[in-house]
N, C-alpha and C positions, 0 to 999 in steps of 0.2 A: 334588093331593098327598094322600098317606091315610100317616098317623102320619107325617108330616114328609117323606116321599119321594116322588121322582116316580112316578105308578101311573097310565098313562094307557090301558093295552090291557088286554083281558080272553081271553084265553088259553083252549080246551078242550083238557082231557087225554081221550085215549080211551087205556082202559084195560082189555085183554081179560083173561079166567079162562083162567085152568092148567088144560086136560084132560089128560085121559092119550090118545094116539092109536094105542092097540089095538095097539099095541108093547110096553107096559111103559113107555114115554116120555111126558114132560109136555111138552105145549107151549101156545103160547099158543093160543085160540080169535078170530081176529078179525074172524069173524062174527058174535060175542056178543059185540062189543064195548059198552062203557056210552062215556056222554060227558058228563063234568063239566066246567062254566065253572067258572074262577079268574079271578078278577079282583085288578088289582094289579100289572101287570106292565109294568117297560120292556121295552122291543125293542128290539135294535140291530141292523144289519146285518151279519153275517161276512164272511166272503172265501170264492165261491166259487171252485170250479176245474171244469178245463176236462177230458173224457174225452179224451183224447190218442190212445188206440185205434180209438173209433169214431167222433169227431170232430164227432158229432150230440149227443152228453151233454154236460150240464154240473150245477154242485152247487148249491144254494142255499142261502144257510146264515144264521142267525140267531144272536146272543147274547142268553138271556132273564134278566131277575135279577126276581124276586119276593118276598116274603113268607119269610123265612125256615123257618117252619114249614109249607112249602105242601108239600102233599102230592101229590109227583112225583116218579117211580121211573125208575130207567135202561130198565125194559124197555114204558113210556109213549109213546105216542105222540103228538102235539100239532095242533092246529086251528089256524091263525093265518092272516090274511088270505086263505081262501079255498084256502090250500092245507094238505094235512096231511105232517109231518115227524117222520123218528124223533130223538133225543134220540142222540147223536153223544157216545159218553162216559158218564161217570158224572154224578150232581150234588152240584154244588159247596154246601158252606152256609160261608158266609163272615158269621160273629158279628162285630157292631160292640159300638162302647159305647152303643147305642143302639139302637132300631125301625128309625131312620132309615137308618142305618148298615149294621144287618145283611140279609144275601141272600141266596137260595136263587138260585143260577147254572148254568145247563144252558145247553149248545150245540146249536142243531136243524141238521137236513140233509137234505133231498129230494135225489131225482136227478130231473131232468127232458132227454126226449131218446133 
């Protein structure tokens, strides 16, 4: 436990720079990507789904809650047992009346297949 909550995984954000790509347009660079451990974090498992089209895809999907002041953006990408997932959504900060209580909540999802 760290300040009273369960905080048993430690989580990398990869986090690319905004270039401009010779258009006039920003986008991300994610071969300049950086990668910072967070540590603190439950894991739960999501509900994946199945590619119904190609029949060879399916999702993978995660609920993380952390630190509520943890520093993690919707266009972040996440490290987690080996595999890396985009953040599905925005993120959630859910304030308790406490440390314990309050949470930084983000949804991950790979496709694999």
């Amino acid at each position: 436990m760290i300040g009273g909550r369960v905080a048993r995984h430690e989580i990398v954000r990869v986090r690319a720079p905004l270039v401009d790509d010779g258009r006039g347009n920003r986008t991300r660079d994610w071969a300049a990507a950086t990668e910072t451990p967070l540590a603190g974090w439950a894991v739960d498992a999501g509900t994946g789904e199945e590619d119904t089209v190609n029949r060879d895809g399916a999702s993978i999907a995660y609920t993380i809650r952390g630190p509520l002041n943890a520093d993690l953006a919707p266009t972040d990408r996440v490290r987690l047992f080996g595999g890396l997932y985009e953040v599905d959504g925005g993120i959630g900060r859910q304030p308790g009346i406490s440390t314990a209580t309050s949470n930084c909540v983000a949804q991950l999802t790979a496709w694999e297949g």
